[in-house]
C-alpha positions as CSV (number, residue, x, y, z in Angstrom):
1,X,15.2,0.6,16.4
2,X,15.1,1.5,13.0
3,X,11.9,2.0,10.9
4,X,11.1,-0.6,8.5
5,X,11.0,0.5,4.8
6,X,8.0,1.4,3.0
7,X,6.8,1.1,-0.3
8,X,3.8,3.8,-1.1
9,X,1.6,3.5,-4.1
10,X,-0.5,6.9,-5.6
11,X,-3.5,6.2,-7.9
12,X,-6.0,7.6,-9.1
13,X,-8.9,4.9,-9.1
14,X,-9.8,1.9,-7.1
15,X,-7.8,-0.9,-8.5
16,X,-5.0,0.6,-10.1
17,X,-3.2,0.3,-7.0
18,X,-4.1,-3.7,-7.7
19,X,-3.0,-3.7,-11.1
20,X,0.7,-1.8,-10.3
21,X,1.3,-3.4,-7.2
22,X,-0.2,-6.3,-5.6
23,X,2.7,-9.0,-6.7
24,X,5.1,-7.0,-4.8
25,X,3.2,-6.0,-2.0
26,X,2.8,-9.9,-1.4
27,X,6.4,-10.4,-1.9
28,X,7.8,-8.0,0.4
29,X,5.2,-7.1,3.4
30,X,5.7,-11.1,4.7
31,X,9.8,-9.9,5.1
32,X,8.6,-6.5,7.3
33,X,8.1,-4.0,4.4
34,X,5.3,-1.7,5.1
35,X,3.0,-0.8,2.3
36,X,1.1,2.7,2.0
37,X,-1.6,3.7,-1.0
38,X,-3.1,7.1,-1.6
39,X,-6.1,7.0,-4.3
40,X,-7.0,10.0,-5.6
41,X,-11.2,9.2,-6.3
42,X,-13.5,6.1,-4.9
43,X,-13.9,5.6,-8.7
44,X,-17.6,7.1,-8.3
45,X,-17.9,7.3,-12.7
46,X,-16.6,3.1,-12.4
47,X,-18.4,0.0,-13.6
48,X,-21.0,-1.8,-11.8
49,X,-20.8,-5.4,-12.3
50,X,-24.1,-7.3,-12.0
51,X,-24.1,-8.9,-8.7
52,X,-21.9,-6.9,-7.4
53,X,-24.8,-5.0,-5.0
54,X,-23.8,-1.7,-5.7
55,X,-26.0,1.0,-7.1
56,X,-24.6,4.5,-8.3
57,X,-25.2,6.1,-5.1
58,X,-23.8,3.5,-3.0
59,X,-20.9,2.8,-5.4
60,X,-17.8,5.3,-4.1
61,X,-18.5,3.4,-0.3
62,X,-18.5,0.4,-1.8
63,X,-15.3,0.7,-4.1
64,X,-13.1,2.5,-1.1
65,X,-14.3,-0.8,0.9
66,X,-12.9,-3.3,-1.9
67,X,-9.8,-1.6,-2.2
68,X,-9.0,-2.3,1.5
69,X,-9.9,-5.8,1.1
70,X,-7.8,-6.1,-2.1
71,X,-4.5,-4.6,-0.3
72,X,-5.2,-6.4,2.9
73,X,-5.3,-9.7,1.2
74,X,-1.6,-8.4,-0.1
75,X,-0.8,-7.4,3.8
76,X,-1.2,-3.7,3.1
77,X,-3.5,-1.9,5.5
78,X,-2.6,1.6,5.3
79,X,-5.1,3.1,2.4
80,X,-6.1,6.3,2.3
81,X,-8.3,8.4,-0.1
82,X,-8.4,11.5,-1.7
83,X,-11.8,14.0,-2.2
84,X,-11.0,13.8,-5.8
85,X,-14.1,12.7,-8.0
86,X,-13.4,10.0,-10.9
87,X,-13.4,11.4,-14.4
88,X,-12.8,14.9,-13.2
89,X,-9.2,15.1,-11.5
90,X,-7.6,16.8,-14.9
91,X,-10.0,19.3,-14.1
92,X,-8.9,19.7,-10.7
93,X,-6.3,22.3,-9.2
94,X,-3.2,20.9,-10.0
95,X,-1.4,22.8,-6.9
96,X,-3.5,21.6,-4.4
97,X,-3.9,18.0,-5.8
98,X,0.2,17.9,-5.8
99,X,-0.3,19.4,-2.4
100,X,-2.4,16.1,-1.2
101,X,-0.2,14.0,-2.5
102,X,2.9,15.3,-0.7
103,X,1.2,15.6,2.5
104,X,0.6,12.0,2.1
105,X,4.3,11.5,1.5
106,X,5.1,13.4,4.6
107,X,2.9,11.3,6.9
108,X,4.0,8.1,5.3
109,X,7.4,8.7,4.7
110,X,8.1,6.3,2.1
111,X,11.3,4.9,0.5
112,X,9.9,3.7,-2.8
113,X,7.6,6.0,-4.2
114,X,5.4,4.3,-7.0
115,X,3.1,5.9,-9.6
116,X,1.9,5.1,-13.7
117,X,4.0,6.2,-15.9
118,X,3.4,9.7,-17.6
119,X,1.2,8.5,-20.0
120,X,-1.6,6.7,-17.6
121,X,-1.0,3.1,-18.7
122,X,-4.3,3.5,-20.3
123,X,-4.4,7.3,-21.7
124,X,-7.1,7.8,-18.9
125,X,-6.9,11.7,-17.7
126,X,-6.9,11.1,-14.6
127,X,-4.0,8.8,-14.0
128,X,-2.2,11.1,-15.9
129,X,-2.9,14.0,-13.8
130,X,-2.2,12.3,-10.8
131,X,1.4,11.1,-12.4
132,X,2.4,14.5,-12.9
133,X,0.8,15.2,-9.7
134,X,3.1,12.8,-8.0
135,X,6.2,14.1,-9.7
136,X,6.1,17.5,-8.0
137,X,4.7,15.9,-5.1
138,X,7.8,13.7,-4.9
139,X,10.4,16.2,-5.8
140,X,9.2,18.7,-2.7
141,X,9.2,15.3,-0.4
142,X,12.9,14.4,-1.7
143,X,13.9,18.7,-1.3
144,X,12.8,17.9,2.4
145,X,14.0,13.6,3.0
146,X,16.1,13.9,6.1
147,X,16.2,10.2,6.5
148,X,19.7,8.4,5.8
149,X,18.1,6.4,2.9
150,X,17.3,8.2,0.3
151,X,13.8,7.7,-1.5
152,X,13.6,6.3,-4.9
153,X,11.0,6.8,-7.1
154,X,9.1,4.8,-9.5
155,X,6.8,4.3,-12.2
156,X,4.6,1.4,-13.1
157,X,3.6,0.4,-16.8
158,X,3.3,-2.2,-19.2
159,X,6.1,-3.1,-22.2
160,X,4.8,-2.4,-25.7
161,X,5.5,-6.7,-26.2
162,X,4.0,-7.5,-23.2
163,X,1.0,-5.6,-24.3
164,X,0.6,-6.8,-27.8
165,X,1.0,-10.4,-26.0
166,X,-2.0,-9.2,-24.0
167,X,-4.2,-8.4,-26.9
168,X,-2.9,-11.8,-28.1
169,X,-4.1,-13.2,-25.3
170,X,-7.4,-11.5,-25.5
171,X,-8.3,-12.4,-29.0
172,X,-7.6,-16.4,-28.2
173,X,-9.9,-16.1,-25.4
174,X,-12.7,-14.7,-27.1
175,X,-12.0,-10.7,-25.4
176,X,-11.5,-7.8,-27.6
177,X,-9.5,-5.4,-25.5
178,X,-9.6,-1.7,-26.7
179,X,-6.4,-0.7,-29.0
180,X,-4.1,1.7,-28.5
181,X,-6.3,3.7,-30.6
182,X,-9.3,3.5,-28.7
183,X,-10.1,6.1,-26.1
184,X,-8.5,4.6,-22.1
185,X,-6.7,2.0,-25.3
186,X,-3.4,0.9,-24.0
187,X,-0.2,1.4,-26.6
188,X,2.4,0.4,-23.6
189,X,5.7,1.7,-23.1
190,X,9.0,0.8,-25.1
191,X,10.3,-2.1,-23.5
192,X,14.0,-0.5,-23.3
193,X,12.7,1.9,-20.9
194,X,12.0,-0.4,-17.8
195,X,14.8,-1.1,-15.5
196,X,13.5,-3.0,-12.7
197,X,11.5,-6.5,-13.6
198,X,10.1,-8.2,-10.9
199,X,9.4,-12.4,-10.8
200,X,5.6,-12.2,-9.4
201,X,4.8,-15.7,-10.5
202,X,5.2,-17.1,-6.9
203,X,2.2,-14.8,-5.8
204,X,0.4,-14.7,-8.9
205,X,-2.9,-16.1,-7.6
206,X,-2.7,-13.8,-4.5
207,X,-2.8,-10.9,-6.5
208,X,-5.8,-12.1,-8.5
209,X,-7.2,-12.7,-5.6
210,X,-6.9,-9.2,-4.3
211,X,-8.3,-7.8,-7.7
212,X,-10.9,-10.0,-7.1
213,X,-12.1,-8.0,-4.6
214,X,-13.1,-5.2,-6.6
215,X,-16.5,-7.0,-7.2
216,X,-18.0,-4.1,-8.7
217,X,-15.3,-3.9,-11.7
218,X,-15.9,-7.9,-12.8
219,X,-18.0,-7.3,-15.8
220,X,-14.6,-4.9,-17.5
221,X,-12.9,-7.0,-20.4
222,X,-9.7,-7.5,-18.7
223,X,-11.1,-9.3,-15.9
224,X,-13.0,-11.8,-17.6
225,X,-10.1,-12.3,-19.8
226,X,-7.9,-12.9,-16.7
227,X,-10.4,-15.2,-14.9
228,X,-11.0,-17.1,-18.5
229,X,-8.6,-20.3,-18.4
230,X,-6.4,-19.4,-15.6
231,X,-4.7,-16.2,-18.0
232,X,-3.7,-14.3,-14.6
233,X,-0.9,-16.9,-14.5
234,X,0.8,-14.9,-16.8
235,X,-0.1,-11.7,-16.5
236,X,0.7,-11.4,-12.9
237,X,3.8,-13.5,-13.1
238,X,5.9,-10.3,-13.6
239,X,5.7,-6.6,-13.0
240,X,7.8,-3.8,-14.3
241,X,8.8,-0.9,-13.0
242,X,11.0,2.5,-14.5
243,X,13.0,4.1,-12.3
244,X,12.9,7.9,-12.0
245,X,15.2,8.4,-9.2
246,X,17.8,8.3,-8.7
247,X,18.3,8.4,-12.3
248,X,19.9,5.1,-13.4
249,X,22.9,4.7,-15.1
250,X,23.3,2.7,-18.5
251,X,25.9,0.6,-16.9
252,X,23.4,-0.1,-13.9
253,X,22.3,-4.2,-14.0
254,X,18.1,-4.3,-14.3
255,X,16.4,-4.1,-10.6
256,X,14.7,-7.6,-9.5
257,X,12.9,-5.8,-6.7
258,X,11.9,-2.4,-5.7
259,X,13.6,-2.2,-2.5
260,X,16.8,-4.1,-3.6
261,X,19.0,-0.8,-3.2
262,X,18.0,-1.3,0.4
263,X,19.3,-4.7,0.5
264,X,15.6,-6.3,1.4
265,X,14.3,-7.8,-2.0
């Protein structure tokens, strides 16, 4: 019987996974794809929303527990964690954190491999370090692949438009969001460079319902501008990926899915 195809998701924080991936998760684990996250920290150095009940001791437990309920509610129950503490992986050994993450790849044994895009989406150190992390993680993994499909690889981000649309957004709601000059301030990536776009809109409340789970973040900006009036309509109607391997080709039509090549979008 052949194993079913998996999609695995590397972040550094709580949440991001929620961000990248929760539209497709809750596309493609209802047709038998298995999903697999590795997060780097518990996002101890995180927000604490009032309400929330967490306290700053308390906090890492209670972050690791919403990020199981976010990807269950997108049919993902494979998480796992890494001893990495938030704020301080750039500072970390870069060997042994590219180390973690392959040994996660091993176990897992993804297809799709997906992480933020070199510059961290939001600048923030950390998901940078853990991009680069997961490069060399990947390419050992990929050295080693003896399985007859060959794993692809992927990184998330958000279109330069898509983002000035989202401080758009922001600024009609009443939500300043930090610029892309502000420290953790998004620029987004040039919109030329994505080559897989994937329609989310059919499962756009179910992944605001899974980053509704992450109680404790509730009081950041961009929730409150995605709860205001219904805006995570549109911001999780679509996700975009880049594809890092196999390399595409400039003749190569854009992706609708990130396990098309497999034939199961």
């Amino acid at each position: 019987m052949a194993r079913p195809l998996t999609v695995a998701g590397v972040f550094a924080h709580p949440d991001d996974e929620t961000w990248s991936l929760a539209g497709s998760f809750a596309l493609l684990t209802p047709k038998g794809v298995r999903g697999v996250v590795w997060t780097a920290t518990r996002g101890q150095a995180g927000e604490i929303a009032a309400g929330s009940g967490a306290t700053r001791e308390t906090l890492p437990e209670v972050r690791e527990a919403e990020e199981r309920a976010a990807m269950a509610a997108v049919g993902v129950e494979r998480v796992s964690f890494g001893e990495y503490v938030d704020g301080q992986v750039k500072q970390a050994d870069r060997d042994a954190l590219t180390t973690a993450i392959h040994r996660f790849l091993d176990r897992e044994q993804p297809d799709v491999l997906v992480t933020m895009e070199p510059g961290g989406v939001t600048a923030h150190p950390d998901h940078m370090a853990v991009s680069a992390a997961t490069q060399a993680a990947f390419a050992a993994y990929l050295s080693a692949a003896s399985s007859d499909r060959e794993p692809r690889f992927y990184y998330w981000g958000v279109p330069v438009s898509e983002m000035a649309g989202w401080r758009e957004l922001g600024r009609a709601s009443g939500y300043e969001l930090p610029g892309a000059d502000d420290p953790y301030g998004a620029a987004g990536t040039p919109d030329d460079q994505f080559t897989c776009a994937v329609d989310t809109s059919a499962v756009a409340e179910q992944a605001w319902r899974a980053l509704c789970q992450h109680r404790t973040q509730a009081g950041d900006p961009a929730y409150r501008l995605l709860g205001h009036q219904g805006n995570w309509r549109s911001v999780f109607a679509r996700s975009q990926f880049i594809r890092v391997h196999p390399a595409p080709h400039p003749e190569d039509p854009p992706e609708t899915s990130l396990v098309e090549a497999f034939g199961n979008g």
